[in-house]
KOLTILO-641584 format. One record per residue (C-alpha): residue number from 1; x, z, y. Coordinates in steps of 0.2 Angstrom, whole numbers, plus 5000, padded with zeros to 4 digits. Layout:
N
pt num:NUM, east:X, up:Z, north:Y
...
END
This chain:
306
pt num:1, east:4954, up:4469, north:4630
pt num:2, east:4956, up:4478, north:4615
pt num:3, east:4955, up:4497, north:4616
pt num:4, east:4974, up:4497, north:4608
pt num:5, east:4980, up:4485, north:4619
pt num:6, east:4973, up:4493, north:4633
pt num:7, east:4982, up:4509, north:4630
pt num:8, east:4999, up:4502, north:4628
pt num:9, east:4997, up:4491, north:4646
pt num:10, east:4995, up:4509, north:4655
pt num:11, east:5007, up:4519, north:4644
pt num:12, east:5018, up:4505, north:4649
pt num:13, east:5012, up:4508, north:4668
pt num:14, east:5015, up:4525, north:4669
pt num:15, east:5031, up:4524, north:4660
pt num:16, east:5038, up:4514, north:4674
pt num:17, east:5033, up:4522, north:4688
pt num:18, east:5036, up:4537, north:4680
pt num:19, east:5053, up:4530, north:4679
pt num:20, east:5054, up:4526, north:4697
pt num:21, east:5051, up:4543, north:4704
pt num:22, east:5068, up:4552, north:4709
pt num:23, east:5073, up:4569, north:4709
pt num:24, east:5069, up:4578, north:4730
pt num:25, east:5088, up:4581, north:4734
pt num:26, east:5093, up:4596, north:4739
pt num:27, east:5088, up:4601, north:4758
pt num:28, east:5104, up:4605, north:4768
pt num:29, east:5105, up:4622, north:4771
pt num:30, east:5115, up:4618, north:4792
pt num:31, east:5105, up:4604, north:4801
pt num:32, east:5110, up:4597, north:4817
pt num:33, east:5093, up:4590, north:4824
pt num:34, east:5087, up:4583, north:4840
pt num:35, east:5075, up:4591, north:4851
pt num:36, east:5067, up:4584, north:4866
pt num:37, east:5076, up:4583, north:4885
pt num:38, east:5091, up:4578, north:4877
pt num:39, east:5097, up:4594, north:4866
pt num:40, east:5102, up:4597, north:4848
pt num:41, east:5100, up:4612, north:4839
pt num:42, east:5113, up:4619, north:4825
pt num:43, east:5100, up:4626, north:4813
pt num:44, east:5107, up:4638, north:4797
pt num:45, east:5091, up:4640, north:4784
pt num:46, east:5080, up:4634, north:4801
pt num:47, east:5087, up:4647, north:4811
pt num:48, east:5095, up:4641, north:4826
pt num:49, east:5113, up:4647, north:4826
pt num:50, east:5117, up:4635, north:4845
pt num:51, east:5111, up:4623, north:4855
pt num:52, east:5120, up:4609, north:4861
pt num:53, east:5117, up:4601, north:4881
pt num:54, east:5119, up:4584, north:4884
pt num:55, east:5106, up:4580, north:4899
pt num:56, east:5109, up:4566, north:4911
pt num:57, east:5108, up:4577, north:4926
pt num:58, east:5121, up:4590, north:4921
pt num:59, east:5141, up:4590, north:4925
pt num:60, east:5148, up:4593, north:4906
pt num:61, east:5139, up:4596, north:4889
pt num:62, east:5141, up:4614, north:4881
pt num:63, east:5133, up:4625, north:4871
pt num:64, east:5121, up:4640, north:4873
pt num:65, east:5117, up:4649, north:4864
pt num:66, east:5131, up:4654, north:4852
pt num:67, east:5121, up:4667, north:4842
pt num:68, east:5131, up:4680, north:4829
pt num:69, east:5125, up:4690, north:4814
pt num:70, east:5113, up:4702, north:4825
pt num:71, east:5104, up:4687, north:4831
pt num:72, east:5110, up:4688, north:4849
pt num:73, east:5121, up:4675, north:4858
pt num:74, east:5137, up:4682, north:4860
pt num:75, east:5139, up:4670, north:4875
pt num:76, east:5130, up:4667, north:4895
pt num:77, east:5128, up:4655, north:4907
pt num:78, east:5140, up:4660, north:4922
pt num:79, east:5149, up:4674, north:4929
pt num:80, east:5135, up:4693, north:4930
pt num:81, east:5145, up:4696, north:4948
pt num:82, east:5147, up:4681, north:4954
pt num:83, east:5133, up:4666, north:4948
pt num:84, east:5135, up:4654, north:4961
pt num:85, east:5154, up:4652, north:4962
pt num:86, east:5155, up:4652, north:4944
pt num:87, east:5140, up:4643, north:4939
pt num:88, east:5153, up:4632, north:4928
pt num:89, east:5153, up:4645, north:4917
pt num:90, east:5142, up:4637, north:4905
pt num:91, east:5143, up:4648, north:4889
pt num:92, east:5157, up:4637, north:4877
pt num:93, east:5163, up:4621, north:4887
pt num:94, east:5177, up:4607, north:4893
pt num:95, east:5183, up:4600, north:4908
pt num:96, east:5197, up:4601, north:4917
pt num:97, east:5203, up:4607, north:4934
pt num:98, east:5215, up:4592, north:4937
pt num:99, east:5214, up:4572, north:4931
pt num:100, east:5222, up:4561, north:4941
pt num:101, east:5220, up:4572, north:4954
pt num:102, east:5202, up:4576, north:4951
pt num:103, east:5193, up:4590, north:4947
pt num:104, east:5181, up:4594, north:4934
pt num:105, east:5181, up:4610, north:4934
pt num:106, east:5168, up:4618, north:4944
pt num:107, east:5151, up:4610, north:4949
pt num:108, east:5157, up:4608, north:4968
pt num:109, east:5171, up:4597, north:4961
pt num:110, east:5167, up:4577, north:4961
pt num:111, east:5172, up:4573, north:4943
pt num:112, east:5158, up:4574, north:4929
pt num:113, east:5157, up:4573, north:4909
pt num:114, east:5142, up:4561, north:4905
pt num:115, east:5135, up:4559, north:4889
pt num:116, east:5134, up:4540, north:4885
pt num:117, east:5129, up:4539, north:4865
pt num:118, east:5125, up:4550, north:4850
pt num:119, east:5135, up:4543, north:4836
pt num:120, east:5133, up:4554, north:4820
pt num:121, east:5125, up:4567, north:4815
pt num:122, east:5129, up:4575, north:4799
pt num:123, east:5118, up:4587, north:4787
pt num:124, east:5126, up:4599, north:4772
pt num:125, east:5125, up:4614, north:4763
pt num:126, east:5140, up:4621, north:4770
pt num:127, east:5141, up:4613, north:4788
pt num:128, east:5131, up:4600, north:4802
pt num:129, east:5141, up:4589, north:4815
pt num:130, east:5136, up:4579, north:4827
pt num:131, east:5149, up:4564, north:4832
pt num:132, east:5146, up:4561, north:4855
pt num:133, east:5153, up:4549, north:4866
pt num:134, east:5158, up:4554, north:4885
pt num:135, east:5166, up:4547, north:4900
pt num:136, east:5176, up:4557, north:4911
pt num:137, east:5171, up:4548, north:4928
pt num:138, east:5172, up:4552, north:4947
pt num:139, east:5167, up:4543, north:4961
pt num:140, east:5159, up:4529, north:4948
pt num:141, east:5174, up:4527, north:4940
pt num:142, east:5177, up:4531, north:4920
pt num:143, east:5194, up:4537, north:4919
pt num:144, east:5191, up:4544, north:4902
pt num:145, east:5181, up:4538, north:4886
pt num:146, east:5179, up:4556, north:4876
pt num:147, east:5173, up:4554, north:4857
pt num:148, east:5170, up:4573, north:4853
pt num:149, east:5164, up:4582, north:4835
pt num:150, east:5155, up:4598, north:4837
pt num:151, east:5154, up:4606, north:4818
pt num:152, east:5145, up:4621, north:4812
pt num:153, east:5151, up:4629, north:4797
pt num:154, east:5143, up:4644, north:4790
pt num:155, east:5154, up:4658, north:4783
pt num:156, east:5147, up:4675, north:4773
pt num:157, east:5134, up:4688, north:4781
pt num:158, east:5129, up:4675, north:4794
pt num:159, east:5147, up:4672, north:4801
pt num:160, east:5151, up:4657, north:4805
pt num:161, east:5163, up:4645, north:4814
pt num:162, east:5163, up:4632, north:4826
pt num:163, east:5175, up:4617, north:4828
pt num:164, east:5177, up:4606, north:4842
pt num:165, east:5188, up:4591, north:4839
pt num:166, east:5192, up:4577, north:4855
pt num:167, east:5198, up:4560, north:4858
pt num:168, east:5203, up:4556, north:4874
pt num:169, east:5205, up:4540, north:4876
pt num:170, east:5210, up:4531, north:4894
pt num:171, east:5200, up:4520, north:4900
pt num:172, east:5211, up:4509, north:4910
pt num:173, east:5226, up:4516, north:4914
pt num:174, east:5237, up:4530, north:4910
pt num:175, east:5226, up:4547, north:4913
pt num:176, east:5239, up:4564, north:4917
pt num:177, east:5232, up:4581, north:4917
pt num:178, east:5238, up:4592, north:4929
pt num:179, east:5247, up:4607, north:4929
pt num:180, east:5234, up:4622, north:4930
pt num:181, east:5226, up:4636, north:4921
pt num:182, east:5210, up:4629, north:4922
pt num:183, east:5207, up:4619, north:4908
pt num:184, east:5205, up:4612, north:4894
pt num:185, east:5193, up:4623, north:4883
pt num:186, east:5181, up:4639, north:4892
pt num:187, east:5172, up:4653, north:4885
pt num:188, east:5159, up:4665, north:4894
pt num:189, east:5157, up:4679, north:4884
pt num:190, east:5140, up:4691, north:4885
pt num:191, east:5139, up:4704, north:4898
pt num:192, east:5140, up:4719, north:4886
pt num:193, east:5155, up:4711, north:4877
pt num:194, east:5166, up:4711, north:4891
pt num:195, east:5178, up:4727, north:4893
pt num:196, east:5174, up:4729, north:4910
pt num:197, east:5153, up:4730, north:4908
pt num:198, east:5154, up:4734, north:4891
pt num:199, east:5167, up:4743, north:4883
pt num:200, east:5175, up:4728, north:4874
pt num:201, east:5191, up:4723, north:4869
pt num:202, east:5203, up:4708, north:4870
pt num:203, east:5214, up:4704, north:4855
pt num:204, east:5230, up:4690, north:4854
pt num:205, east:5238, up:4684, north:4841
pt num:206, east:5253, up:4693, north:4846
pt num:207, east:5243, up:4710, north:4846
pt num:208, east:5242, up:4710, north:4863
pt num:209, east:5227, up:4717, north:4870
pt num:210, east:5215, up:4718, north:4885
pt num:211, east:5219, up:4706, north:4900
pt num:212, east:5237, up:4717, north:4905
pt num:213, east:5245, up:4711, north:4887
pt num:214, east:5237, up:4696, north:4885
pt num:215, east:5237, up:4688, north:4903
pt num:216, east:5246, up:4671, north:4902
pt num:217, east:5253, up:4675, north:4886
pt num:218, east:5255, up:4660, north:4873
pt num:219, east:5244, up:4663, north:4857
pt num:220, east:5239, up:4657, north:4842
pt num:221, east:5222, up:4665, north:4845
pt num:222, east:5212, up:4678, north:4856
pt num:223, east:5197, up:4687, north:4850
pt num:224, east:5185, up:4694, north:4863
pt num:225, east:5173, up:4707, north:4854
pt num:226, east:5162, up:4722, north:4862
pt num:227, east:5145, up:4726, north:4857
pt num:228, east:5128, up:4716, north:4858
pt num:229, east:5115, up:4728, north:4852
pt num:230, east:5115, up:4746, north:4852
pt num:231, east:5122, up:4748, north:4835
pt num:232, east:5132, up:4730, north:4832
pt num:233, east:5148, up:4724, north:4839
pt num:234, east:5154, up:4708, north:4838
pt num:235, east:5164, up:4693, north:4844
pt num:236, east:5173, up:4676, north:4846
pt num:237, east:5190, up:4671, north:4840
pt num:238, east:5195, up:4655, north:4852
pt num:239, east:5209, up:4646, north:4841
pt num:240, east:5222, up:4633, north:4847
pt num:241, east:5224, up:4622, north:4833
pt num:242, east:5244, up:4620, north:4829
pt num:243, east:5241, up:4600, north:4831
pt num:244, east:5237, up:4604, north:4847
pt num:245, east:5252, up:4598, north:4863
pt num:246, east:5260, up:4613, north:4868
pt num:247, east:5254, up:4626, north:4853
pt num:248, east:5255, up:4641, north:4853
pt num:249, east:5245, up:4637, north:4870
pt num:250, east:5244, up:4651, north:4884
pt num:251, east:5227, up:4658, north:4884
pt num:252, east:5219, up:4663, north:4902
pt num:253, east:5208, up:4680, north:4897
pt num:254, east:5201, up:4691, north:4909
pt num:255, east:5193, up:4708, north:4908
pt num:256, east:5176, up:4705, north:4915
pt num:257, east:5172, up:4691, north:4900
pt num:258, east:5181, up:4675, north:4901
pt num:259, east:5193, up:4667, north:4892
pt num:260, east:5200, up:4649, north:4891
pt num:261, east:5213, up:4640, north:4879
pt num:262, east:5226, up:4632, north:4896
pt num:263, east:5232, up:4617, north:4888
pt num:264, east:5244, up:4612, north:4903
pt num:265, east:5248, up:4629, north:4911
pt num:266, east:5266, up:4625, north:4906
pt num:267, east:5266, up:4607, north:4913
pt num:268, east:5258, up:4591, north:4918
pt num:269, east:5252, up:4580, north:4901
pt num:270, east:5252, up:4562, north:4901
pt num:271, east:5241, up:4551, north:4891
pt num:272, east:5243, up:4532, north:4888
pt num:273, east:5232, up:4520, north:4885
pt num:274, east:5238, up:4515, north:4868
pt num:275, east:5238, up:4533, north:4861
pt num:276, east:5223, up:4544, north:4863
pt num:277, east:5226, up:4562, north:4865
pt num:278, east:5219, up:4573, north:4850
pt num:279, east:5212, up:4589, north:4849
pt num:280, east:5207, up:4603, north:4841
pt num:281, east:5199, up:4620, north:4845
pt num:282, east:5190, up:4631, north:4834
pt num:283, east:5179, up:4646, north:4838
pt num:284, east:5176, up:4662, north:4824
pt num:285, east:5158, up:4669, north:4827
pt num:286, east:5159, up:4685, north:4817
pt num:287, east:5150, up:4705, north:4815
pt num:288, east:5160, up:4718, north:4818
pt num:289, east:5175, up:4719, north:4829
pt num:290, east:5189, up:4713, north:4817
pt num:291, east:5207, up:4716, north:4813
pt num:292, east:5219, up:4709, north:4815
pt num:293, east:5223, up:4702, north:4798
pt num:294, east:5205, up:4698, north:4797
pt num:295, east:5206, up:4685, north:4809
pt num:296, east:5224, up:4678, north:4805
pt num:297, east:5215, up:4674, north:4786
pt num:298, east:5202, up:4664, north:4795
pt num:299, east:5216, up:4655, north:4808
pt num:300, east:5225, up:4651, north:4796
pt num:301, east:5211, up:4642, north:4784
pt num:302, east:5207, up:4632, north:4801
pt num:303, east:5225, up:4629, north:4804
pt num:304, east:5226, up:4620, north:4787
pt num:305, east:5212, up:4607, north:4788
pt num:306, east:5215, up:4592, north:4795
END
C-alpha cells in the first residue's frame, strides 16, 4: 500500500474512534450504594451520611446512623435506661402500635415489616433515593404492601435533609390503624442530645418547648437539639408533611430523647383497598441548635414539594 494511502486509512481510523469516545459524566456527588448483609449506605463526596437496614431477620427497616455536620450520628439504637423494653428504638423508623388489631410496635409484638424488593436506586449531585418494597405481615399474613422512598438531600455546611415518602397499599381487604400515640414515624435521638442526659432542648412549631409545652400538642414540626461533641450542638427537625391525614399531627416528645410524628392519636384511620394511603415525612439534620425561623424556612421549602 502506498505510503499516502496508508496514512489516510489510519487518520481515517483514529478519526473515528476518536469520534466514539464520550465525555466521563460527572460523578454524583450523593450515592446510595449497596453493601453486603443487605444494607445501603447514603454516601455525600464518599462520606457516609446513613445507613439504611433491610435484613431478612429484622422486625422493621431504619436507619443508623444519621450523622450531622460534626461527624457524629445524632441518633441510637434504643432507650440508654431502659434497652430491652425499648429495643424498638431503632434510631429513625416506622411501624405502628395497632393494624387490624396488631401490633408492630415493639419487637415482643407479632407483626413485622419485611423487605421484599429494592426497586430504584437513584444517584445526583444534589440528592440519592433508594425506591423499597414492604409487607406489613403478622402471623403469615400480608395485610399491607408498603412502597417507601428514602431520599438524601444535601443542604450547606454539611446539613442535610432526609425525606421519607410511603404507600400503603392493602393487600386484601380494608386495613385501619388504630387509635394510639404509637405510630406512625419514631425518632431516637443521641444520649447527650436529650434534655434529661444532656442539657438539650425540644422545640414545636408553635414555640412550645421541652416535653411540658410540647406533650401531645399538634405541630407542624419539633426539633430535638442538644450537643454531640464538646464544642458542637446540633439536631433533627421531624416534619409532618401538610399532605399528610390529620396535619398539623400531634407529635409524642419526650424529655429523655424520643420523639414520634402520632398519625392517629386523634382517631382510628381507615384505608381501602382502592386508595393507598400517602405519606410524607421529612427530617432536618442540621449544626447548631436553630431558631425558630431557621427551621420554619426549611419546613416551608419541604412543605412545597410535591
Amino acid at each position: 500500500m502506498p505510503l499516502l494511502l496508508a496514512a489516510v486509512v489510519l487518520f481515517s481510523c483514529f478519526s473515528s474512534h476518536a469520534a466514539q469516545v464520550r465525555e466521563p459524566k460527572l460523578v454524583p456527588r450523593v450515592q446510595a450504594i449497596p453493601l453486603p448483609n443487605h444494607e445501603i449506605s447514603f454516601q455525600r463526596d464518599g462520606e457516609e451520611i446513613a445507613r439504611y437496614y433491610f435484613g431478612p431477620e429484622l422486625r422493621r427497616p431504619f436507619l443508623f446512623p444519621v450523622i450531622g455536620p460534626a461527624g457524629r450520628s445524632l441518633t441510637r439504637m434504643g432507650h440508654p435506661h431502659d434497652p430491652e423494653s425499648h429495643s424498638h428504638h431503632n434510631s429513625i423508623w416506622l411501624s405502628h402500635h395497632e393494624v387490624n388489631g396488631i401490633s408492630f410496635w415493639d419487637d415482643r409484638a407479632s407483626g413485622r415489616i419485611v423487605h421484599r424488593r429494592i426497586l430504584r436506586f437513584d444517584d445526583g449531585m444534589d440528592a440519592a433515593a433508594v425506591l423499597t418494597e414492604n409487607a406489613w405481615t403478622a402471623s403469615n399474613q400480608v395485610l399491607l404492601i408498603e412502597r417507601r422512598l428514602t431520599r438524601a438531600e444535601i443542604l450547606s455546611n454539611k446539613e442535610w435533609l432526609l425525606t421519607i415518602d410511603l404507600e400503603l397499599q392493602p393487600a386484601s381487604r380494608e386495613v385501619t390503624f388504630g387509635k394510639t400515640p404509637f405510630g406512625l414515624v419514631g425518632v431516637r435521638m443521641a444520649k447527650t442530645i436529650g434534655v434529661n442526659d444532656g442539657g438539650g432542648r425540644i422545640l414545636n412549631s408553635e414555640g412550645a418547648v421541652n416535653e411540658a409545652g410540647v406533650l401531645w400538642k399538634k405541630a407542624r414540626w419539633v426539633d430535638y437539639s442538644g450537643p454531640i461533641t464538646p464544642k458542637a450542638a446540633e439536631g433533627i427537625t421531624l416534619m409532618d408533611h401538610p399532605s399528610n391525614p390529620n396535619h398539623p399531627t400531634v407529635f409524642h416528645v419526650r424529655n429523655d430523647g424520643w420523639m414520634g410524628a402520632s398519625l392517629t392519636f386523634d382517631g382510628p384511620l381507615r384505608i381501602q383497598t382502592n386508595q393507598p394511603l400517602k405519606l410524607r415525612y421529612g427530617f432536618y439534620v442540621h449544626g447548631q441548635i436553630r431558631s425558630t425561623n431557621q427551621i420554619w424556612a426549611v419546613f416551608e421549602k419541604f412543605a412545597t414539594e410535591k
